[in-house]
C-alpha positions as YAML, in Angstrom:
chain: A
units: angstrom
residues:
- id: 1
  name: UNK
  ca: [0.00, 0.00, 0.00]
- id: 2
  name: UNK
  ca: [3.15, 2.26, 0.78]
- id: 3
  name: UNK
  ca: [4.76, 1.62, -2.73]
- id: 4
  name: UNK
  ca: [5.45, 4.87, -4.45]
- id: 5
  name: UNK
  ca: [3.94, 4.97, -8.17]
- id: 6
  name: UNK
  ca: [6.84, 5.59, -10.56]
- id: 7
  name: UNK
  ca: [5.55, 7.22, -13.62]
- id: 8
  name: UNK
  ca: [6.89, 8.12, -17.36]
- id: 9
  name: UNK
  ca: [8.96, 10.83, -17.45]
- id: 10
  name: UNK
  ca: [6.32, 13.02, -19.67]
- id: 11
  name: UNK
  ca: [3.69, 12.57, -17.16]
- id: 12
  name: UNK
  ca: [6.12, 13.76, -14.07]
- id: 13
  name: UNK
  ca: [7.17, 17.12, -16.65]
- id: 14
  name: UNK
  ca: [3.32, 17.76, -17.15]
- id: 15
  name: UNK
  ca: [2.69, 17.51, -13.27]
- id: 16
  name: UNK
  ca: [5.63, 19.85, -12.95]
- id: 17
  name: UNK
  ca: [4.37, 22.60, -15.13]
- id: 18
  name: UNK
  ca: [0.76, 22.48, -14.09]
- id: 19
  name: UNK
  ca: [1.80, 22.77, -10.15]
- id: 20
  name: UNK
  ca: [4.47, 25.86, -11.31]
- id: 21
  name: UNK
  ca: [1.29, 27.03, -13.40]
- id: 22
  name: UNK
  ca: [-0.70, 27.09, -10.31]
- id: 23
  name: UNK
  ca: [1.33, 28.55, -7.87]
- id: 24
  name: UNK
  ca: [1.88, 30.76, -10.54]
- id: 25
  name: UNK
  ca: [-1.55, 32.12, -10.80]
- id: 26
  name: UNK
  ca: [-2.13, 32.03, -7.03]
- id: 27
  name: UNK
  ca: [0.88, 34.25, -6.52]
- id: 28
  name: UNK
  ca: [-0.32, 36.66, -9.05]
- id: 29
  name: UNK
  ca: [-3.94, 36.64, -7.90]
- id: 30
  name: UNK
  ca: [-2.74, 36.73, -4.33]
- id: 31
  name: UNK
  ca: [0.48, 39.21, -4.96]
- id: 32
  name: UNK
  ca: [-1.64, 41.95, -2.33]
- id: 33
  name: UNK
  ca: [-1.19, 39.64, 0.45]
- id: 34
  name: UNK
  ca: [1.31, 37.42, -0.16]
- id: 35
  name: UNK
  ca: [3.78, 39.67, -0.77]
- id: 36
  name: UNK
  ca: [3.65, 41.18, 2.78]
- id: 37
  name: UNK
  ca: [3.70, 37.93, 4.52]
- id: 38
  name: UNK
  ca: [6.78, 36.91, 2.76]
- id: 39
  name: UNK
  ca: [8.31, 40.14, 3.48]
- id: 40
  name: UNK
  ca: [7.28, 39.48, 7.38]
- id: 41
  name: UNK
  ca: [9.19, 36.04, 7.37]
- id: 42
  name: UNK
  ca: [12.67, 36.91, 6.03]
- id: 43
  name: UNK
  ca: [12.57, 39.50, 8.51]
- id: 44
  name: UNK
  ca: [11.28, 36.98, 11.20]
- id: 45
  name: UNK
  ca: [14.08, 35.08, 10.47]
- id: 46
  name: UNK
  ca: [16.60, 38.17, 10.67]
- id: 47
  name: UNK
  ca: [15.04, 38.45, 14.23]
- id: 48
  name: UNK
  ca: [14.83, 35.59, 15.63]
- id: 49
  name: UNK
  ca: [18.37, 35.36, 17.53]
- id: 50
  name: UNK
  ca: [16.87, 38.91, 19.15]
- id: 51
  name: UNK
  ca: [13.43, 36.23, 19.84]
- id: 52
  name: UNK
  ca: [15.09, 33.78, 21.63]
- id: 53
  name: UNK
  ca: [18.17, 35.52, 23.57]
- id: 54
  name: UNK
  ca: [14.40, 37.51, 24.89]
- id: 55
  name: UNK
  ca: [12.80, 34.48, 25.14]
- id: 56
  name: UNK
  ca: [15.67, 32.13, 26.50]
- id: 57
  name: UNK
  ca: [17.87, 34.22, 28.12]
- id: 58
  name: UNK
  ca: [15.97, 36.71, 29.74]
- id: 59
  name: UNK
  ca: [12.71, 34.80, 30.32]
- id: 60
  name: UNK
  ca: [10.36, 36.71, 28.92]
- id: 61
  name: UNK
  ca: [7.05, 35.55, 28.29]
- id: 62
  name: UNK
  ca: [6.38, 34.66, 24.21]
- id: 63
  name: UNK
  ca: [4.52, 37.53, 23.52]
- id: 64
  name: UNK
  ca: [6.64, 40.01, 25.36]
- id: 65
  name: UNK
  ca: [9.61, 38.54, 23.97]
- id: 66
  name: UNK
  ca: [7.64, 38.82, 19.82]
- id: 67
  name: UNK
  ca: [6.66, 42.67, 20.88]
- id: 68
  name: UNK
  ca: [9.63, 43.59, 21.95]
- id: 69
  name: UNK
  ca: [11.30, 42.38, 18.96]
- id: 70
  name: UNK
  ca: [9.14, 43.80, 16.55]
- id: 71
  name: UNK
  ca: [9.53, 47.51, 18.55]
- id: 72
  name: UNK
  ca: [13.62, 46.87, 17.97]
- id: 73
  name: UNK
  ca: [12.96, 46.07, 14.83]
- id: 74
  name: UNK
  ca: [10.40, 49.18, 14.22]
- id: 75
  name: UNK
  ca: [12.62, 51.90, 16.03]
- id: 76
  name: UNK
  ca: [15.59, 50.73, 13.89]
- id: 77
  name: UNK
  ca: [14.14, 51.40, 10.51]
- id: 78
  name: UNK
  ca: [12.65, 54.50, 11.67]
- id: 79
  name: UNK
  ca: [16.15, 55.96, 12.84]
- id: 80
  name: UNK
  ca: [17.26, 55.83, 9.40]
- id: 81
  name: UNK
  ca: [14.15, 57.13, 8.12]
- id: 82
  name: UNK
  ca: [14.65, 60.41, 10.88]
- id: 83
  name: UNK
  ca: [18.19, 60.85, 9.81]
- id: 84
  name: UNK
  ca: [17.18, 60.98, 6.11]
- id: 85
  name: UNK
  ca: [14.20, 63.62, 6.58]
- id: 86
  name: UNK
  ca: [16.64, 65.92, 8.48]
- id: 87
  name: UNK
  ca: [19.16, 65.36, 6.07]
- id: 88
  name: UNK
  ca: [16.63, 65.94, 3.23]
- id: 89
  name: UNK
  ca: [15.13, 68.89, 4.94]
- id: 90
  name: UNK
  ca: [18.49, 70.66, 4.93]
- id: 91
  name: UNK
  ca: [18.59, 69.82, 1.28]
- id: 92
  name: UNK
  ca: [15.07, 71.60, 1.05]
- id: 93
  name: UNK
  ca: [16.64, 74.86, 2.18]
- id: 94
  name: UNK
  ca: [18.96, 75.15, -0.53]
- id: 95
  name: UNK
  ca: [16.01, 74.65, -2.66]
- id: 96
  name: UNK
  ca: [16.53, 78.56, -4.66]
- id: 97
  name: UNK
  ca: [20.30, 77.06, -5.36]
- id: 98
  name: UNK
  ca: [19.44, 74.41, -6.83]
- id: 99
  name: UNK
  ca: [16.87, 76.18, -8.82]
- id: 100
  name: UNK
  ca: [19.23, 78.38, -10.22]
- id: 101
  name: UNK
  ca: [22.04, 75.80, -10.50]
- id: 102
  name: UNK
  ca: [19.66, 73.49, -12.25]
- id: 103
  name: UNK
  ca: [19.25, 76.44, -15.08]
- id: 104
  name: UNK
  ca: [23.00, 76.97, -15.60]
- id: 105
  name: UNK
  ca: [23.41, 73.20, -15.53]
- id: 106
  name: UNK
  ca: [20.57, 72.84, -18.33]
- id: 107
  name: UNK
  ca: [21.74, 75.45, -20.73]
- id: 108
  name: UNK
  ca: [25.31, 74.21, -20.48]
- id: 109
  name: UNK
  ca: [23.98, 70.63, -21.39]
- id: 110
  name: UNK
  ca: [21.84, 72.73, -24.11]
- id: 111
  name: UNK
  ca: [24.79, 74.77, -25.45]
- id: 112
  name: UNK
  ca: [26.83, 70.92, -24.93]
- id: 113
  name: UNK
  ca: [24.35, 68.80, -26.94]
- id: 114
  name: UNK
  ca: [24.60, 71.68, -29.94]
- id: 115
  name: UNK
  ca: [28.18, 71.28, -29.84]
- id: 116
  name: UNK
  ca: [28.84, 67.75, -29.86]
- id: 117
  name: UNK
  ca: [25.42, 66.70, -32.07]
- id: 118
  name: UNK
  ca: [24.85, 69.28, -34.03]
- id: 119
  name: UNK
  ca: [21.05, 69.77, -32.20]
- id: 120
  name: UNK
  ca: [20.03, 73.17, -32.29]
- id: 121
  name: UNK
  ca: [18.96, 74.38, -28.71]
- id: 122
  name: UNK
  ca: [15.47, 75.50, -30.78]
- id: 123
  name: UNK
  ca: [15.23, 72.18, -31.49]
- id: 124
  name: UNK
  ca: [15.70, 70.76, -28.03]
- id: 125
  name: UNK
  ca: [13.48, 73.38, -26.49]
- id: 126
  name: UNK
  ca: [10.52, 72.34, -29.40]
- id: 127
  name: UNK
  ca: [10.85, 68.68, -28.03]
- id: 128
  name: UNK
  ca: [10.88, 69.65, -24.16]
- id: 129
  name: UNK
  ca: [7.86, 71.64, -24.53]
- id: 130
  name: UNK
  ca: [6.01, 68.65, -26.47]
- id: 131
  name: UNK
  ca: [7.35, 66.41, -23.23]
- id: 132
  name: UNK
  ca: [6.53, 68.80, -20.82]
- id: 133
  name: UNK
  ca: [2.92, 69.53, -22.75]
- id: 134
  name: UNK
  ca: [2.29, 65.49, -22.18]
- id: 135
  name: UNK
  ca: [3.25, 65.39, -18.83]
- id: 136
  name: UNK
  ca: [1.29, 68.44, -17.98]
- id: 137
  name: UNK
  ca: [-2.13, 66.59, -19.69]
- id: 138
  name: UNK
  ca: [-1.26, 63.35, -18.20]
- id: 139
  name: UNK
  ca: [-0.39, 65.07, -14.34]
- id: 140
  name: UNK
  ca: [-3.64, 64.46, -12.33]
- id: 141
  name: UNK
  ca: [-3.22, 60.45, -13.09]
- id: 142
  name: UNK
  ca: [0.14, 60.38, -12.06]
- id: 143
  name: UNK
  ca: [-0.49, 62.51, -8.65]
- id: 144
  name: UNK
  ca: [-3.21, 60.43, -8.03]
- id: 145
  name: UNK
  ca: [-1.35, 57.01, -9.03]
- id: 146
  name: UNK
  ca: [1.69, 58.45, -6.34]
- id: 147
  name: UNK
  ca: [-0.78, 59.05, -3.81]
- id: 148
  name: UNK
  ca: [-2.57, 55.87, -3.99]
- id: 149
  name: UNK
  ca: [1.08, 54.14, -4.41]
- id: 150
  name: UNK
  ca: [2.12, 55.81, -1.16]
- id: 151
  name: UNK
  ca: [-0.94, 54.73, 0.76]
- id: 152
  name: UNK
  ca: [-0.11, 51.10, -0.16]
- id: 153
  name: UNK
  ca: [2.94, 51.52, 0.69]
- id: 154
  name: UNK
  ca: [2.15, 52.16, 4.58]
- id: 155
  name: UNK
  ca: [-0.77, 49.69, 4.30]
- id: 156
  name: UNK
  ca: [1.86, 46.84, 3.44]
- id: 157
  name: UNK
  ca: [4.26, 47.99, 5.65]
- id: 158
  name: UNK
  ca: [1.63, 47.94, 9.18]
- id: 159
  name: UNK
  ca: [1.06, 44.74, 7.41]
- id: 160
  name: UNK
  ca: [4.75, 43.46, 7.60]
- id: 161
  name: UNK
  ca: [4.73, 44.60, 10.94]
- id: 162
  name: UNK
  ca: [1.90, 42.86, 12.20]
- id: 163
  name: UNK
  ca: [3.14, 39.67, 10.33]
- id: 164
  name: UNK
  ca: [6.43, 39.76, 11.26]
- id: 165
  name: UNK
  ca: [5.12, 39.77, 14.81]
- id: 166
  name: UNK
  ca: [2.36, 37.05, 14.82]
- id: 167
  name: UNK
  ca: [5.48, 34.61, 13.19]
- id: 168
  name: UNK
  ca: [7.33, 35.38, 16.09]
- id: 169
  name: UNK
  ca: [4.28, 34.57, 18.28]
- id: 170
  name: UNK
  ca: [3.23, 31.16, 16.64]
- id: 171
  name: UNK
  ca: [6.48, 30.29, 15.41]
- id: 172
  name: UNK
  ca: [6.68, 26.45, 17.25]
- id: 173
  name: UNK
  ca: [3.00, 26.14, 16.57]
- id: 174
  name: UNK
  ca: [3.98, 26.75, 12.76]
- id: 175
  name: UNK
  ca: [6.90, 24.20, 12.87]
- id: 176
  name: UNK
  ca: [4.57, 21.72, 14.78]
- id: 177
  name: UNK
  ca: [2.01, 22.20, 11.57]
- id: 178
  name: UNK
  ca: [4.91, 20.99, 9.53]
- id: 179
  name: UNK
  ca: [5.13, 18.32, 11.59]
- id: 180
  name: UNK
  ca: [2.11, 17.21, 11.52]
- id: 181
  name: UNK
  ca: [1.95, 16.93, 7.48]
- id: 182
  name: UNK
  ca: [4.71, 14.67, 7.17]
- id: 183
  name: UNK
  ca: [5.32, 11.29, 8.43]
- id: 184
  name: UNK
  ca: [7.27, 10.61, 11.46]
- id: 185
  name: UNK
  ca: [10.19, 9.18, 9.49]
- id: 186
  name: UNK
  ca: [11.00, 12.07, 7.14]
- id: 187
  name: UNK
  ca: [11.03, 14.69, 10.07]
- id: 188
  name: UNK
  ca: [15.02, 13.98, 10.27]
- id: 189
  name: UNK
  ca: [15.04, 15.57, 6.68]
- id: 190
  name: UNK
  ca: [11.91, 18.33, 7.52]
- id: 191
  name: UNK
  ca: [14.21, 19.52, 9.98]
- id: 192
  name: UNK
  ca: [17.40, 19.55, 7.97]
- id: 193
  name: UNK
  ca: [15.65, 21.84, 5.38]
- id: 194
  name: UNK
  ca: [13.93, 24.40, 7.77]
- id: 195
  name: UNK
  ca: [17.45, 24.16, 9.19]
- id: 196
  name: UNK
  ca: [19.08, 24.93, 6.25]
- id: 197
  name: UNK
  ca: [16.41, 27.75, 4.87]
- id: 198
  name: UNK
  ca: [16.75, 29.76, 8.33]
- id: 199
  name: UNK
  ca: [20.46, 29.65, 8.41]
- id: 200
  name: UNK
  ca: [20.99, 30.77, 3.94]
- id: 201
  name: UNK
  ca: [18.12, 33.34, 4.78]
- id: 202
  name: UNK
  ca: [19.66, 34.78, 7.84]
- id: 203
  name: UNK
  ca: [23.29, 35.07, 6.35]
- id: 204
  name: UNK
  ca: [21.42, 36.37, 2.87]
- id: 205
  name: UNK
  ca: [20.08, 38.99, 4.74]
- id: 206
  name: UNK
  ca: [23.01, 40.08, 6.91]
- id: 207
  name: UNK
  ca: [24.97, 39.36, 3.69]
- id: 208
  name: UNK
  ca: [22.64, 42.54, 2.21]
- id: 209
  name: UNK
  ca: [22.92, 44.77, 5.58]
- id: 210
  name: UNK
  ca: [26.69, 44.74, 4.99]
- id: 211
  name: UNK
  ca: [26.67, 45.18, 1.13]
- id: 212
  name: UNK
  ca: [24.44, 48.14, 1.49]
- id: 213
  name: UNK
  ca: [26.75, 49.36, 4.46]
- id: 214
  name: UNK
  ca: [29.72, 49.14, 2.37]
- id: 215
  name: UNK
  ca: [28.17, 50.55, -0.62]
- id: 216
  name: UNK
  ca: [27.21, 53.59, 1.52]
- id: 217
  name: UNK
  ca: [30.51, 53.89, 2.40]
- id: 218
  name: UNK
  ca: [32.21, 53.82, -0.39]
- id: 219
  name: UNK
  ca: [29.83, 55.84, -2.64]
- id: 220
  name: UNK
  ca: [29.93, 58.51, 0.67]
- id: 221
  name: UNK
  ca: [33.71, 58.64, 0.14]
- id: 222
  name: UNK
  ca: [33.39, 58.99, -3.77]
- id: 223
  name: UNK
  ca: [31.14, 61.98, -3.72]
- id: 224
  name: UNK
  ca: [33.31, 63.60, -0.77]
- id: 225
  name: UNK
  ca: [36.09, 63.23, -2.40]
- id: 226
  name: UNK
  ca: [34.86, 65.47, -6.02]
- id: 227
  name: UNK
  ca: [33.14, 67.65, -3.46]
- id: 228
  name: UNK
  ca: [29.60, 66.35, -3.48]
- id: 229
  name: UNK
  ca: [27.38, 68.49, -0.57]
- id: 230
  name: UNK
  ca: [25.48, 65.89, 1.22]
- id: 231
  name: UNK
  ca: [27.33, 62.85, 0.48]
- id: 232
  name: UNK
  ca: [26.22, 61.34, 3.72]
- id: 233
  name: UNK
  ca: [22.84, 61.41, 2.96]
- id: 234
  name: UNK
  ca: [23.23, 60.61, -0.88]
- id: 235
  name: UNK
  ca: [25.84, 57.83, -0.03]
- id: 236
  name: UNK
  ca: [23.19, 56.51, 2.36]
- id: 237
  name: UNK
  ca: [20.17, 56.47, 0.07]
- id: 238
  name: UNK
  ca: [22.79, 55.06, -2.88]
- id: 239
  name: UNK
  ca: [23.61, 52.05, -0.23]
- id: 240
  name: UNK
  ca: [19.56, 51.46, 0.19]
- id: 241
  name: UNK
  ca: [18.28, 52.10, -3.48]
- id: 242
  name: UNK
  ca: [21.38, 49.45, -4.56]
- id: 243
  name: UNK
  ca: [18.76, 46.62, -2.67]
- id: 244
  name: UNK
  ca: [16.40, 47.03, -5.50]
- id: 245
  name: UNK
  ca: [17.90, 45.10, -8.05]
- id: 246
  name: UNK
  ca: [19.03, 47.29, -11.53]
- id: 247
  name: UNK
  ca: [16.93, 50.21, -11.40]
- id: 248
  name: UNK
  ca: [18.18, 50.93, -7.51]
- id: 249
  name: UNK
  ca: [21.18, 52.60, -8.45]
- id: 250
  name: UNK
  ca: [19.94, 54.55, -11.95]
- id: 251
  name: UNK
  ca: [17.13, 56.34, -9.13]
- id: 252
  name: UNK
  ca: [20.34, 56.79, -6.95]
- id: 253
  name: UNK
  ca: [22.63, 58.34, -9.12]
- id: 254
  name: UNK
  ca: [19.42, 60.95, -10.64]
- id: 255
  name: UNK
  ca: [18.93, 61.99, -6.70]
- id: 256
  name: UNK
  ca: [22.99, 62.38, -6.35]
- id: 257
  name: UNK
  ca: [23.10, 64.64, -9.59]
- id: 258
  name: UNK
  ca: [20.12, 66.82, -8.37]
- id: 259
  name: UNK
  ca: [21.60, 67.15, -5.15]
- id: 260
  name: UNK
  ca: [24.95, 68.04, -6.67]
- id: 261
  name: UNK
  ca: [22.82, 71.17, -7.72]
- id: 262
  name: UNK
  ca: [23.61, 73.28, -4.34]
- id: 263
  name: UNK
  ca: [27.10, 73.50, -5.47]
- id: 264
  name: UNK
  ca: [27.56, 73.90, -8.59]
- id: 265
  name: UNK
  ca: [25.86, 73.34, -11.92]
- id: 266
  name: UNK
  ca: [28.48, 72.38, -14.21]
- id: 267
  name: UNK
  ca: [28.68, 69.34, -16.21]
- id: 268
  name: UNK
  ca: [32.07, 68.16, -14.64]
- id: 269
  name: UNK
  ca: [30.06, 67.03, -12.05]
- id: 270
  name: UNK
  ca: [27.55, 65.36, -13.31]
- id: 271
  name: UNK
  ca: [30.77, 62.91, -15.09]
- id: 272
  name: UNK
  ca: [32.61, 62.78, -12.00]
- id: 273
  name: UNK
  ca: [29.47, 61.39, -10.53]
- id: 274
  name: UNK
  ca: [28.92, 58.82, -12.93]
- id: 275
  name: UNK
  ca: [32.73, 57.70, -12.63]
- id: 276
  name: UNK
  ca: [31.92, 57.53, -8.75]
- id: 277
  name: UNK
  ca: [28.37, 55.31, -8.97]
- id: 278
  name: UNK
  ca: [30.29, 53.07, -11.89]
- id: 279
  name: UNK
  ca: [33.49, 52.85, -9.70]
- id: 280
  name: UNK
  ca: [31.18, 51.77, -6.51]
- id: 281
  name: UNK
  ca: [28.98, 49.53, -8.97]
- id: 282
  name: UNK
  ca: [32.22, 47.39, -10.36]
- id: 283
  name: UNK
  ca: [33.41, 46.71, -6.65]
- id: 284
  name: UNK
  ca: [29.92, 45.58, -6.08]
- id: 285
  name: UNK
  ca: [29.25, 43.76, -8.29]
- id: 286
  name: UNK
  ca: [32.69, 42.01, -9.03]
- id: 287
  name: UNK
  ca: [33.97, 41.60, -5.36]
- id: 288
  name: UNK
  ca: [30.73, 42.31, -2.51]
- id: 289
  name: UNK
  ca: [27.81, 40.45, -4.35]
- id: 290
  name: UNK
  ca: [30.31, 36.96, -5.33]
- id: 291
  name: UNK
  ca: [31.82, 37.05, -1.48]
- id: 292
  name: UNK
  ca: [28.67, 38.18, 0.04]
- id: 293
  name: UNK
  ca: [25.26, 37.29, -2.01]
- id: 294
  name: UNK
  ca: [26.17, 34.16, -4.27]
- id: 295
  name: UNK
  ca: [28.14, 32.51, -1.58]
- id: 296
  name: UNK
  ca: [24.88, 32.27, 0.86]
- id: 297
  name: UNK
  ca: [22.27, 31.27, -1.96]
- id: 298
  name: UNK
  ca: [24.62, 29.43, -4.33]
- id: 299
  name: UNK
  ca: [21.96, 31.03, -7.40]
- id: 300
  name: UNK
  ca: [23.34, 31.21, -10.82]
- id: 301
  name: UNK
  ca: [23.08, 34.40, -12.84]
- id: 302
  name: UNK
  ca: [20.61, 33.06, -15.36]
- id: 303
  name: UNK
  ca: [18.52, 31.68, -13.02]
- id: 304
  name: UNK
  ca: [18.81, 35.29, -10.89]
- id: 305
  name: UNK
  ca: [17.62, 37.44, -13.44]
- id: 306
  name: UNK
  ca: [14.73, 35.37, -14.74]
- id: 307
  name: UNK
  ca: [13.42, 35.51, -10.72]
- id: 308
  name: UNK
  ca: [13.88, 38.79, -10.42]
- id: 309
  name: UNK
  ca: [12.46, 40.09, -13.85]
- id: 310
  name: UNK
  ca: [9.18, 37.46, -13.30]
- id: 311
  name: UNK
  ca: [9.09, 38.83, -9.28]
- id: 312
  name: UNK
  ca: [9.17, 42.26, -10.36]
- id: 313
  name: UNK
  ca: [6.00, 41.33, -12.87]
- id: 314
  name: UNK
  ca: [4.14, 39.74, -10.12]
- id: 315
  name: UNK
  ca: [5.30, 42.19, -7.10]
- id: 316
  name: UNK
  ca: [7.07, 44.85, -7.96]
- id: 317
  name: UNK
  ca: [9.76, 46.23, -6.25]
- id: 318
  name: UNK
  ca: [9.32, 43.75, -3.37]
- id: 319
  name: UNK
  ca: [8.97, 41.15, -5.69]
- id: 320
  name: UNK
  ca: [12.33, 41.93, -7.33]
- id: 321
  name: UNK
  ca: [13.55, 42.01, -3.53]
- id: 322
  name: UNK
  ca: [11.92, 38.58, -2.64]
- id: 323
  name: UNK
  ca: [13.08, 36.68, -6.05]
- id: 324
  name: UNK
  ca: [16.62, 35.83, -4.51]
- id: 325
  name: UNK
  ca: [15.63, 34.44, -1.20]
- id: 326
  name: UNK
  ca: [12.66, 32.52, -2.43]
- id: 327
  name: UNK
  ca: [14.75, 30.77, -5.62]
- id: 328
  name: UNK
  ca: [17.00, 30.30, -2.41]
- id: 329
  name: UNK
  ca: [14.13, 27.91, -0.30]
- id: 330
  name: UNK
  ca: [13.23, 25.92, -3.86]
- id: 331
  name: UNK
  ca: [16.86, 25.29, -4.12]
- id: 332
  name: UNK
  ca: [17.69, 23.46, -0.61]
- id: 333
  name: UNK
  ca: [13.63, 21.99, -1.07]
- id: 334
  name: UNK
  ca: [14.96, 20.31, -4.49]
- id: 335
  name: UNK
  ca: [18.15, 19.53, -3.41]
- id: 336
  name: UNK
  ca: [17.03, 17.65, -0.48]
- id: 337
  name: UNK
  ca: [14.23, 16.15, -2.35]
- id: 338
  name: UNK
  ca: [15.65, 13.12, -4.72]
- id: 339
  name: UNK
  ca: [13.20, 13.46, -7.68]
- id: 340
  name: UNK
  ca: [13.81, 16.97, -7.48]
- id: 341
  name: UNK
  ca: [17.19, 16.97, -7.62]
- id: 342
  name: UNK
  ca: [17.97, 17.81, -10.56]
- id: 343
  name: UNK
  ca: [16.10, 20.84, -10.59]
- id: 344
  name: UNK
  ca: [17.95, 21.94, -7.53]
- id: 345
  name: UNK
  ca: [21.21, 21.28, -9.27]
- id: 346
  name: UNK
  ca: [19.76, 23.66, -12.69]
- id: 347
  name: UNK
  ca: [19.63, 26.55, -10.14]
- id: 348
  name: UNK
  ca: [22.26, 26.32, -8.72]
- id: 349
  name: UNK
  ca: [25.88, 27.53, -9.27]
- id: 350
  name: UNK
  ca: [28.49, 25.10, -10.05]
- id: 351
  name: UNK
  ca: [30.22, 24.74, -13.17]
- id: 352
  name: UNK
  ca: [31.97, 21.55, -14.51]
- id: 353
  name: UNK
  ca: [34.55, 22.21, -16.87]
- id: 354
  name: UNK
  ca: [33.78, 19.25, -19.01]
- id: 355
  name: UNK
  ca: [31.31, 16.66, -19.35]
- id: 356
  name: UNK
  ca: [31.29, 13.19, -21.08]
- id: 357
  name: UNK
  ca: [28.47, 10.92, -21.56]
- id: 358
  name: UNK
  ca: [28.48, 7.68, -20.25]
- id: 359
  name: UNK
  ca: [26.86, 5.10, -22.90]
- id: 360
  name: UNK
  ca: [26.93, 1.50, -22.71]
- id: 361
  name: UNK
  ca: [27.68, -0.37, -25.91]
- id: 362
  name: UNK
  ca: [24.93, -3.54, -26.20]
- id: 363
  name: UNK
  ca: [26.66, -6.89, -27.27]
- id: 364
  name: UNK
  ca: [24.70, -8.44, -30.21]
- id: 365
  name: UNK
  ca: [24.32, -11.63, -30.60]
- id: 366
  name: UNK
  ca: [25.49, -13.67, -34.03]
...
């Protein structure tokens, strides 16, 4: 009765594709709330050392320990938010420099672009006023897409909150549901994988806390270095923006050139800036994301960029964000998993330098 049923290798493929089909289409119909609670878990598992020295250590009770976790947690991100609104605030005040720094910067680009491409600044000026005409028509949707953008925003984020701290409170009743669904004999390898799964999330995580630490650092010391006002803040919000995969650092580098604006508006700066970001983005991505990212979730590249462009279809920004450390959990699943093995071993990193098939020649009988 316990025999496993071994079927053709075209039925197990169709099986595959119709359960990634479904989970497919749940995760897209469900996107609103699943993205939240999968936001709420990697960062339960970032807290959970803080969980149990409360829990363990100090003997607090399980819910005490959960809240007080989640307030750490809370008052952390919001010190970074305070220092950049006092940071942008002083920005704010040289708002008339930058407005007349932004002018000289955009008739020397004019007077630049006639120069070098033979693009008469009529010319330029018919096509800004046909781009500024459009944007002008099609304002009231975008205000009203930002606002409604921004109020999701702090809807999902109470919701990661409020996640983050019922995992923390149900966490051994979660792991005893897992439990439950599997047979008595496989929990050696259940708990191998949850294991696994909490220790390559934690270190992916911590793995991006330093990145973006050392990013801010460097790109800080770039712009202070060609004289960049600010470069605290800006190498701060270049560290954070870097999380979102591609697009992070093009947003980055537009906020470091406006900001550049209180000191000057010439177009030296605007190069020297983009020397800086591509300086910071080859160390990255050459030395910090091979030592640091690939090392904890052992993802090849192809594999990478197809998660992230199919979460960022599905989610967004967080689903770009989530792609890794998801791809991460099917990869120690499958490679734990024997029929799924191989699946495991198409995400994952190594590379032989050769292969050679194996075939076995039949003796024929005269």
């Amino acid at each position: 009765m316990n025999e496993s049923i071994k079927l053709p290798f075209y039925a197990k493929l169709t099986c595959i594709l119709l359960i990634l089909i479904c989970i497919s289409v749940i995760i897209y119909i469900g996107s609103n709330i699943i993205t939240p609670v999968m936001l709420a878990f990697l960062f339960t598992v970032l807290l959970l050392p803080i969980h149990t020295f409360l829990y363990t250590k100090l003997r607090f009770p399980t819910y005490l320990a959960s809240f007080v976790t989640v307030v750490i947690f809370v008052l952390s991100i919001a010190t970074i938010l305070t220092f950049i609104s006092y940071q942008i605030n002083d920005i704010a005040d040289d708002f008339d420099i930058i407005k007349k720094n932004a002018v000289s910067f955009f008739n020397n680009a004019q007077s630049y672009i006639n120069e070098k491409f033979q693009i008469s600044i009529w010319e330029q000026k018919k096509y800004i006023e046909k781009v500024t005409h459009d944007s002008v028509q099609n304002g009231t949707g975008t205000i009203g897409a930002a606002i409604g953008s921004l109020s999701d925003v702090l809807f999902d984020s109470m919701l990661v909150v409020v996640f983050t701290f019922l995992f923390l409170l149900y966490k051994t009743h979660f792991i005893l549901f897992l439990a439950k669904l599997f047979r008595h004999e496989n929990h050696a390898k259940l708990k191998e994988i949850i294991t696994q799964v909490k220790i390559s999330i934690n270190n992916y995580i911590l793995g991006l806390i330093f990145e973006m630490f050392v990013v801010s650092i460097l790109t800080g010391l770039g712009l202070w270095i060609i004289g960049v006002k600010y470069f605290i803040l800006l190498g701060l919000i270049t560290g954070i923006l870097n999380l979102i995969p591609y697009i992070g650092i093009m947003i980055a580098g537009i906020l470091t050139v406006l900001s550049s604006l209180t000191a000057t508006p010439e177009i030296s700066i605007f190069l020297s800036i983009l020397i800086v970001n591509i300086i910071v983005q080859l160390i990255d991505n050459n030395i910090l994301v091979p030592l640091i990212i690939n090392s904890n979730v052992e993802i090849n590249a192809f594999v990478s960029i197809i998660g992230i462009i199919l979460g960022g279809s599905v989610a967004g920004i967080a689903g770009m964000f989530l792609a890794i450390p998801l791809l991460a959990i099917l990869k120690i699943i499958f490679d734990r998993i024997e029929p799924l093995e191989p699946w495991g071993y198409l995400m994952g990193n190594h590379m032989p330098k050769k292969f050679s098939w194996r075939i076995r020649k039949l003796k024929t009988e005269n």
